[in-house]
PAZAGU-305537 format. One line per 10 residues: their letters; for each residue z, x, y of C-alpha. Coordinates in steps of 0.02 Angstrom, whole numbers, plus 50000, padded with zeros to 5 digits. Layout:
% residues N
a = Z/X/Y ~ ...
***
This chain:
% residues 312
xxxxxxxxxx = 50000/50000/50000 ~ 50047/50136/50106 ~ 49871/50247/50079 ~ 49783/50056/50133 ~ 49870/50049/50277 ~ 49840/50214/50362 ~ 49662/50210/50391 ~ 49686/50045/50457 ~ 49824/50114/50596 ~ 49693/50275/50616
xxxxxxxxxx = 49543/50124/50659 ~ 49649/50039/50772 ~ 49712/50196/50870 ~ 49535/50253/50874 ~ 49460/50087/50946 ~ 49616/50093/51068 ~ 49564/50260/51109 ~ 49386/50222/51148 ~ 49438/50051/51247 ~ 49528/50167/51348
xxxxxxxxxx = 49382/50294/51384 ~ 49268/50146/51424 ~ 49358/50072/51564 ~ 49412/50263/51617 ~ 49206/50284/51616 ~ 49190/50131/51733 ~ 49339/50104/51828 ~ 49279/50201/51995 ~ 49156/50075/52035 ~ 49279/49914/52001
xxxxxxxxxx = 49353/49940/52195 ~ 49166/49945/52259 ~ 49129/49795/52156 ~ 49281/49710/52240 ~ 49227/49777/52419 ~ 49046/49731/52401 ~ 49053/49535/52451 ~ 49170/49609/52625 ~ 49032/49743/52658 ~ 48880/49663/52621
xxxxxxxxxx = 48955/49511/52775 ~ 49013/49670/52867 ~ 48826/49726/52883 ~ 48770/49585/52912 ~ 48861/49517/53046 ~ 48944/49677/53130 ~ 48856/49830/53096 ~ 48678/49793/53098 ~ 48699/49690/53247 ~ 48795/49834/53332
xxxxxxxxxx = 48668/49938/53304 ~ 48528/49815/53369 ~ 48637/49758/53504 ~ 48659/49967/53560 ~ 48447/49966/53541 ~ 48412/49817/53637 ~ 48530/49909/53796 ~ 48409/50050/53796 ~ 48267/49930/53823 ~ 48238/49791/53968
xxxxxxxxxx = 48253/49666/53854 ~ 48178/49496/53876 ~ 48156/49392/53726 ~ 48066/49238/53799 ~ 47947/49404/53846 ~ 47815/49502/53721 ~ 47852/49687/53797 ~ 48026/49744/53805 ~ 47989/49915/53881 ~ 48100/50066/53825
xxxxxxxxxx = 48222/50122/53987 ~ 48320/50233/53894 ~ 48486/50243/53992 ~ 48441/50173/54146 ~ 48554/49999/54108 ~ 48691/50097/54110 ~ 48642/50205/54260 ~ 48644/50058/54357 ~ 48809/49981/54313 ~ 48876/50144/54367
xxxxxxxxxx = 48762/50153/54531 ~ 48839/50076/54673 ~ 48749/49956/54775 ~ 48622/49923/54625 ~ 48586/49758/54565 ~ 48740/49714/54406 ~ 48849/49864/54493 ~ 48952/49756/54590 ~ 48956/49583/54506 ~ 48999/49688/54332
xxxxxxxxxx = 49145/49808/54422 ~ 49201/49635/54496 ~ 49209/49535/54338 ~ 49292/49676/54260 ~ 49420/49687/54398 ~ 49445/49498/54362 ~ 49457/49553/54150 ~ 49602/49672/54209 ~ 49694/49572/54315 ~ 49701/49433/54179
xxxxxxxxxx = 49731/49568/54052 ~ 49877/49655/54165 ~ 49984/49507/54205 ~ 49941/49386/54039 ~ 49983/49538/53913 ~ 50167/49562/53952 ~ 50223/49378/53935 ~ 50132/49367/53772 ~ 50231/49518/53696 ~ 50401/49456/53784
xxxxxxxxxx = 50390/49279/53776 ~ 50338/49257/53577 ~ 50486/49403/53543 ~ 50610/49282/53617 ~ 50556/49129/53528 ~ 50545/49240/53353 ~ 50717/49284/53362 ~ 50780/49109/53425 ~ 50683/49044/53254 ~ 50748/49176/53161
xxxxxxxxxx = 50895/49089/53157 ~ 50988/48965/53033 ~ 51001/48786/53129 ~ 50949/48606/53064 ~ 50757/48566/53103 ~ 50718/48750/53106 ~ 50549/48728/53008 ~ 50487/48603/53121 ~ 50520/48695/53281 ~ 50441/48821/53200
xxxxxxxxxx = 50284/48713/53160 ~ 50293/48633/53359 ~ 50286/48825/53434 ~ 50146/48870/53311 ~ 50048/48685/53324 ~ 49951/48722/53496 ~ 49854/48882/53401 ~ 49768/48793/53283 ~ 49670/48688/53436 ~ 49496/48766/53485
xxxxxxxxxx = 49482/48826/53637 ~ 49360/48680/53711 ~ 49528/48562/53673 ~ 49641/48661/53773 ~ 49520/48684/53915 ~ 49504/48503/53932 ~ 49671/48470/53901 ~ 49737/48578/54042 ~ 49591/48535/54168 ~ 49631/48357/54165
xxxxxxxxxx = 49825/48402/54188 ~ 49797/48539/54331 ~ 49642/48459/54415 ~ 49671/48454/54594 ~ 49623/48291/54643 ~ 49656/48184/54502 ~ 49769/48312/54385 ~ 49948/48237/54326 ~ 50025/48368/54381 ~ 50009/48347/54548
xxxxxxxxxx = 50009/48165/54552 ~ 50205/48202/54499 ~ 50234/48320/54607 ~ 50153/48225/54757 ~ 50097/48401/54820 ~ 49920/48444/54803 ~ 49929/48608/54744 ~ 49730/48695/54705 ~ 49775/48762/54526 ~ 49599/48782/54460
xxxxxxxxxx = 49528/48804/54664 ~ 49624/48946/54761 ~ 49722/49085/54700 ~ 49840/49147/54654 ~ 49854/48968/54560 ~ 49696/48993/54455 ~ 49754/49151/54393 ~ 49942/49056/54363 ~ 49851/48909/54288 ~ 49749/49047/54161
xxxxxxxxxx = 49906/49128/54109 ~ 49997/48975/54076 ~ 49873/48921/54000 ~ 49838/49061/53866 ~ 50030/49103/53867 ~ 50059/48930/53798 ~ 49890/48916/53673 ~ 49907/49083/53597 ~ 50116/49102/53582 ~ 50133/49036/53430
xxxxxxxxxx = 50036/49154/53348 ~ 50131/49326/53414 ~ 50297/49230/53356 ~ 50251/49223/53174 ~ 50207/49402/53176 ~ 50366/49436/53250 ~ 50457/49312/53110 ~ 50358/49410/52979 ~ 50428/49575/53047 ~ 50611/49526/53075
xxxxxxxxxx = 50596/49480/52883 ~ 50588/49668/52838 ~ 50735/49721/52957 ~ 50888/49735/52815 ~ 51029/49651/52831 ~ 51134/49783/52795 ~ 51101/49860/52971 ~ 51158/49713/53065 ~ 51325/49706/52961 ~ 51345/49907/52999
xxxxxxxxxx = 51324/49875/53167 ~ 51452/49732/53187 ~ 51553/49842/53096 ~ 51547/49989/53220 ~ 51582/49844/53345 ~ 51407/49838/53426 ~ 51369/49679/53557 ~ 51226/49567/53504 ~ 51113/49674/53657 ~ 51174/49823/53561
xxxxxxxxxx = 51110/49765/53395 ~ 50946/49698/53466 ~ 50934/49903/53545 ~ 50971/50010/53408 ~ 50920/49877/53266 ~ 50786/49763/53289 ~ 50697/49856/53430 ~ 50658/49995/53306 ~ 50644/49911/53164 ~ 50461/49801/53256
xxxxxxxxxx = 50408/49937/53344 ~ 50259/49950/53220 ~ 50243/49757/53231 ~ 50260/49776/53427 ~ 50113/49893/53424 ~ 50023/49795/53317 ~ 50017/49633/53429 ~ 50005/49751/53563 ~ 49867/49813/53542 ~ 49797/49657/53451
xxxxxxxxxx = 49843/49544/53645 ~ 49761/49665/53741 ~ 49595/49653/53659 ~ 49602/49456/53661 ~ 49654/49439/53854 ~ 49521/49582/53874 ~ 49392/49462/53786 ~ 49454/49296/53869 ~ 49307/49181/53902 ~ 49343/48991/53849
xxxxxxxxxx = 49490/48983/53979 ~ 49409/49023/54132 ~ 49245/48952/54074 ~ 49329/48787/54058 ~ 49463/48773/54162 ~ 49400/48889/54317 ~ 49244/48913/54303 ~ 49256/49057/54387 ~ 49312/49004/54556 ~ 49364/49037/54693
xxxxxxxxxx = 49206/49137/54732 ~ 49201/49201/54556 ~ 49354/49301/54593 ~ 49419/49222/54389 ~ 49260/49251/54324 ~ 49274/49390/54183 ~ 49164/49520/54096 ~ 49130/49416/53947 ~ 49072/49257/54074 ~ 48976/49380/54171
xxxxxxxxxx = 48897/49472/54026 ~ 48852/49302/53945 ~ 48769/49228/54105 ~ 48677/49385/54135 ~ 48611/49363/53940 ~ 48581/49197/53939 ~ 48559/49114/54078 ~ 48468/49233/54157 ~ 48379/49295/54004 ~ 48410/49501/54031
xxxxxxxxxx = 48480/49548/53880 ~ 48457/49746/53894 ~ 48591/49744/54046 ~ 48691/49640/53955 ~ 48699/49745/53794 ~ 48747/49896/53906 ~ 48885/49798/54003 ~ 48962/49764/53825 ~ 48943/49917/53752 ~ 49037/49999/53911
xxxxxxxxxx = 49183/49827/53898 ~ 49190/49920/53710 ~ 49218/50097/53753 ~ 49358/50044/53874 ~ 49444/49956/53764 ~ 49424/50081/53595 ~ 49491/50191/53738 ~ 49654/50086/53768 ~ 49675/50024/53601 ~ 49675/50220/53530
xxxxxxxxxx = 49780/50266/53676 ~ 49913/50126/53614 ~ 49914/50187/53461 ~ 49966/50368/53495 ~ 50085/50329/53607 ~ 50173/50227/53453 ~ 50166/50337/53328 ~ 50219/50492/53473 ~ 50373/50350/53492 ~ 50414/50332/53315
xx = 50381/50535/53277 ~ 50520/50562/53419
***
């Protein structure tokens, strides 16, 4: 019985052994498999286009026109030529980007980190405050452009009809600006305060209980514990905020339009009227391609200055 049942073992090790080597033999090519559906819609819809959008800049590009003559880098001579025809409307709308970007950006870092650790908490009803804070980022942007331009509209807006002031919130600045901010602050809070949620899930709770133990405030814990324990979640929506308020369009398409004297209206309006409506896409490729290398600048830039924070 015994001499029958060796070979048998011997087969069975042998077939294991050869399993083995075939999926050793084609295991490097099971990630790429995986990756393949992700790259094949990354070519598609980012990298090709990229690369025909960066082509299209060197031209003056005209598709309703046969001959899109090659101008090399002329496009972006002109943006940087003062007095030229897109130099100051571009430098203007980008001002506008910045200012939106400056003043938006810190309440959407600060505000969401507040209301994360308030629902962070234990209390009755917490899931469904946490669903209300979270409920006005699933709407599109077109709803919450409406929405606020029939609340803030200047002549027939509720707000004003209960404040019996009329103040210009969509008209004059610095309301439109105001109005903008609100506006985002409110749409897009929800969304920073889940991150922050998610992060203050990972902080142990072992550090909070050695720092009550020590005799540390609740401002002392918030310091020394959960301060550094989101700063890579803090650089994360960082970084992540500044390139949507960079990109903002929908708000101040909707609810500004632009005005006062296009002083609201940003480098993605301007760069999609200059493309569209007025049909010049090779200026309009340049004008996003230089929107991109600012903002690769300052998103790189955040990024060392986090890790130079969390080396120290």
């Amino acid at each position: 019985m015994a001499v029958t049942t060796a070979p048998a073992r011997q087969s069975r090790r042998a077939g294991r052994a050869s399993g083995r080597t075939g999926v050793r033999r084609y295991a490097p090519l099971t990630p790429y498999l995986f990756l393949l559906p992700f790259l094949i819609l990354f070519c598609g819809f980012v990298l090709i286009p990229a690369i025909f959008g960066l082509w299209v800049s060197f031209h003056d590009y005209n598709y309703l026109l046969p001959g899109k003559p090659w101008v090399g880098l002329q496009n972006y001579i002109d943006l940087f030529t003062p007095g030229s025809r897109d130099s100051g409307d571009f430098w203007k709308s980008m001002e506008a980007t910045g200012i939106f970007t400056v003043f938006s950006v810190p309440f959407l870092i600060i505000c969401p980190l507040g209301v994360a650790l308030l629902l962070n908490r234990v209390f009755p009803g917490r899931s469904f405050f946490r669903a209300v804070f979270f409920a006005p980022y699933v709407l599109g942007v077109a709803v919450v452009g409406i929405l606020f331009r029939f609340v803030l509209d200047p002549n027939i807006g509720l707000v004003n009809y209960y404040l019996g002031h009329a103040i210009p919130w969509t008209t004059d600045l610095p309301w439109a600006w105001i109005s903008l901010i609100g506006m985002t602050v409110w749409w897009t809070l929800g969304f920073n305060a889940i991150i922050y949620m998610a992060g203050l899930q990972e902080i142990s709770p072992d550090l909070y209980e050695a720092a009550r133990v020590d005799g540390a405030s609740r401002w002392a814990e918030f310091r020394a514990v959960t301060l550094p324990g989101l700063r890579p979640v803090m650089a994360f929506v960082t970084t992540v905020t500044i390139l949507a308020s960079a990109n903002m369009f929908g708000q101040s398409f909707l609810l500004t339009d632009g005005a006062p004297a296009n002083e609201t209206r940003t480098a993605i309006m301007y760069i999609a009227q200059t493309g569209f409506s007025n049909n010049r896409q090779g200026i309009a490729a340049a004008m996003s391609y230089i929107l991109a290398v600012l903002l690769l600048a300052i998103s790189v830039l955040n990024l060392r200055l986090t890790q130079q924070r969390e080396g120290s």
